[in-house]
N, C-alpha and C positions, 0 to 999 in steps of 0.2 A: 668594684662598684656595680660592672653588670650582673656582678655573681647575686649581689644583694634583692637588685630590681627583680633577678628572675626569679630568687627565692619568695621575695613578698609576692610574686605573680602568681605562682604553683601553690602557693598557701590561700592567695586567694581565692581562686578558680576550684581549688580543692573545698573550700566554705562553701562556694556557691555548689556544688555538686552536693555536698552533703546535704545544705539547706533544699537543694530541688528536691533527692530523695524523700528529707526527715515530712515538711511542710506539708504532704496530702495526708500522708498519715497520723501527724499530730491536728490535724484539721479535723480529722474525720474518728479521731478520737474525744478530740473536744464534742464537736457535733453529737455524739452520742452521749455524752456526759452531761451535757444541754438537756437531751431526751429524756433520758433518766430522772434528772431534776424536776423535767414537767411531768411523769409519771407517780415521783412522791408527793409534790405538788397536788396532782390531782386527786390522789388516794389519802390525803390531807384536807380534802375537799377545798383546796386554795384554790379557784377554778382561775380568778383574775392571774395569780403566778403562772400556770400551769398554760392563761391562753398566751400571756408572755413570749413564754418559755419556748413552747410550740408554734407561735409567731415567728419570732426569734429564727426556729430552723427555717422556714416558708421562707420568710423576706430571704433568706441566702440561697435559696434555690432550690431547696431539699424539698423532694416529689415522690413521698412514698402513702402506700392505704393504709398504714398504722396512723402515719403521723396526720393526713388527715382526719380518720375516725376519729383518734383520739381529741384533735383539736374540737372535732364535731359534740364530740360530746362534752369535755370544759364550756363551749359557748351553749348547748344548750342547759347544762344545769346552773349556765348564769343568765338563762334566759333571754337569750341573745339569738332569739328565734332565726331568724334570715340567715344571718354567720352560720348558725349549726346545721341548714339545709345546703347551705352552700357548700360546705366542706363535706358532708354528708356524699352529697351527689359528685363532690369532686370524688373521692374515696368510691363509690359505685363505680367512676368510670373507668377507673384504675385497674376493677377487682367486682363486675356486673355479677357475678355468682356468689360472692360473701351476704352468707345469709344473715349475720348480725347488722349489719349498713344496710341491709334491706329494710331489718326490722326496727332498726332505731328512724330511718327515713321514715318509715309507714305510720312511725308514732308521731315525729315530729310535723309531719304535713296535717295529723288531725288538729291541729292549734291556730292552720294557716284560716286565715278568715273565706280568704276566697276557695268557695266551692265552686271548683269550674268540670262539668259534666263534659266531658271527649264529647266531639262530633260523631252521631250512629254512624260506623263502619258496616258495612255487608261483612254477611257472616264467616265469610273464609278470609279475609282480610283481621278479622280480630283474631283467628286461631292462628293465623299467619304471626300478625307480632304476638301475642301468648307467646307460641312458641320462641319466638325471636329473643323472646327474657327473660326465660326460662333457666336459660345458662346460655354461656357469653359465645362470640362469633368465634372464637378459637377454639371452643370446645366440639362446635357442630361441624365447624371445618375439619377437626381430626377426626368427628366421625363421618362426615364425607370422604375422605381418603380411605376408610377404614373397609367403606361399601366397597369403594373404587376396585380397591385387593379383591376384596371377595368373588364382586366380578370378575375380575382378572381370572381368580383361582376358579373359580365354576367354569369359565371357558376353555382353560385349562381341563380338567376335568370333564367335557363336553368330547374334548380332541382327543382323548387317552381312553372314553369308557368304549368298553367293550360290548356291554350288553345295549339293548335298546333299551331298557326301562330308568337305566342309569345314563343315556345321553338324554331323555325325555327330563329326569331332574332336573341335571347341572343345565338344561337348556331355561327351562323354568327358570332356576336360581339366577342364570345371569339376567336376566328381562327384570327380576323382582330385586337385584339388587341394584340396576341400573337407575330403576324407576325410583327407588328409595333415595338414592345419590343425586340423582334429579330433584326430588324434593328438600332435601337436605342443603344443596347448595343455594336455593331459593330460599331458605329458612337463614343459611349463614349470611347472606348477603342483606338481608331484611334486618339481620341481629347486628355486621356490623355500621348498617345507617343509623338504628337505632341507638347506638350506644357510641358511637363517634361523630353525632351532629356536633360539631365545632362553635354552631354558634347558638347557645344557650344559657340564658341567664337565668338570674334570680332574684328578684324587687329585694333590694335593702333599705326603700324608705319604710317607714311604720305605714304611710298610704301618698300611692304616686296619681296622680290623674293622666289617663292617656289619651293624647289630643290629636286631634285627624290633621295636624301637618307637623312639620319639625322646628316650631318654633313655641313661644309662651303666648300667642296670640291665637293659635289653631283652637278651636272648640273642643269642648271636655265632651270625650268618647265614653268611659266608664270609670271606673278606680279601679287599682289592684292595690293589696294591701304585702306587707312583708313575709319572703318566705314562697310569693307563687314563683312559679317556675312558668318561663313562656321562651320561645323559638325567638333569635335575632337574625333577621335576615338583609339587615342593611343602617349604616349609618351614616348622618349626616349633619354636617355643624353643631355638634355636641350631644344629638340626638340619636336615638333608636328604634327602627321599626322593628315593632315586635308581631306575634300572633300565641294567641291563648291556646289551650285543646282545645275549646268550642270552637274556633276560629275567628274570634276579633280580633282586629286587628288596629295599630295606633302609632303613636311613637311616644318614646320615654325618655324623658332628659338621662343621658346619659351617668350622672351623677347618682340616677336615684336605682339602678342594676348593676348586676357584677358578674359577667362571666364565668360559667361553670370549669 
């Protein structure tokens, strides 16, 4: 009889071993088989299956810049203006250097209604961020390391030359590459505030009114309409204080934004 218990025991525990193995891999098989379907979908021009589909992976957790590009674009050629800058910019943060999400972003925001002009910047503060997203904070950090070497090696090179004309270079080269590394690291740190503000949304009513308290009684500040993109920097009883580029500022029923 124990012989029996411990046989059913070892066959069991032996299931569950196999099922803990088989289950991420058959998970992550299906998952892609999902993807797939929303790709023919799309190239079907099914856009409703296709944003399913590509829903479908999102609700389970799945966080990659295809699967949002792709979702971006299903919602914009269903006209689903908001949705498609949302995933759009979720897809940019993922992946700030892909220059297709840049340019499908640059087309979808010309449809946003609200034209909001940036607040004038002094002039080294705009080449500052230009540069800053240009290409992504990981990119300018490995070329700050890259100066780092260089210096390193011209100093190097300083301590081993022999002649004076060749310690007057590498003397040069290390100031010039220090100085470059120096700005470089100001450009990465600029690029990754720029590109991992956490709290950033995107109006998904067709048109929200933003009201100077957090409640439906506060006074109507301005409109935004579906698809602007504005800074969140606090919330309260259902509500969100936001800030434009220009720099208004209000709060937005929480219902009517969606986190980047």
């Amino acid at each position: 009889m124990e012989k029996r218990i411990s046989t059913k025991l070892f066959i069991f525990f032996l299931l569950v071993g196999i099922t803990a193995i088989v289950s991420p891999a058959f998970s992550a098989g299906k998952e892609l088989d999902v993807y797939h379907q929303g790709n023919i979908a799309y190239q079907k021009s099914d856009y409703t299956s296709a944003i399913n589909l590509y829903g479908e992976l999102v609700r389970s957790g799945n966080i990659s810049t295809e699967l949002y590009f792709n979702l971006g674009n299903a919602y914009f050629k269903s006209d689903s203006l908001a949705k498609a800058i949302l995933f759009y910019e979720r897809a940019k943060k993922l992946s700030p250097d892909d220059e297709d999400i840049r340019v499908n972003l640059s087309i979808a925001a010309l449809r946003v209604v609200d034209k909001i002009d940036p607040l004038p910047q002094i002039f080294y503060k705009r080449w500052l961020l230009g540069l800053a997203t240009w290409i992504s904070a990981d990119s300018w950090s490995g070329i700050f390391l890259i100066l780092l070497w260089l210096a390193f090696l011209s100093s190097m090179l300083y301590i081993f030359a022999r002649t004076v004309m060749l310690k007057k270079i590498s003397f040069i080269l290390i100031f010039g590459f220090l100085f470059l590394a120096g700005g470089t690291f100001l450009i990465a740190r600029e690029s990754h505030a720029v590109n991992n503000l956490d709290l950033q949304g995107v109006v998904m009513a067709s048109s929200a009114y933003i009201k100077s308290s957090p409640d439906e009684k506060g006074s109507d500040l301005f409109i935004l309409h579906e698809g602007a993109k504005v800074d969140v920097f606090e919330t309260m009883n259902g509500w969100q204080k936001i800030r434009t580029a220009n720099g208004s500022v209000g709060w937005i029923a929480k219902s009517q934004l969606e986190i980047i």
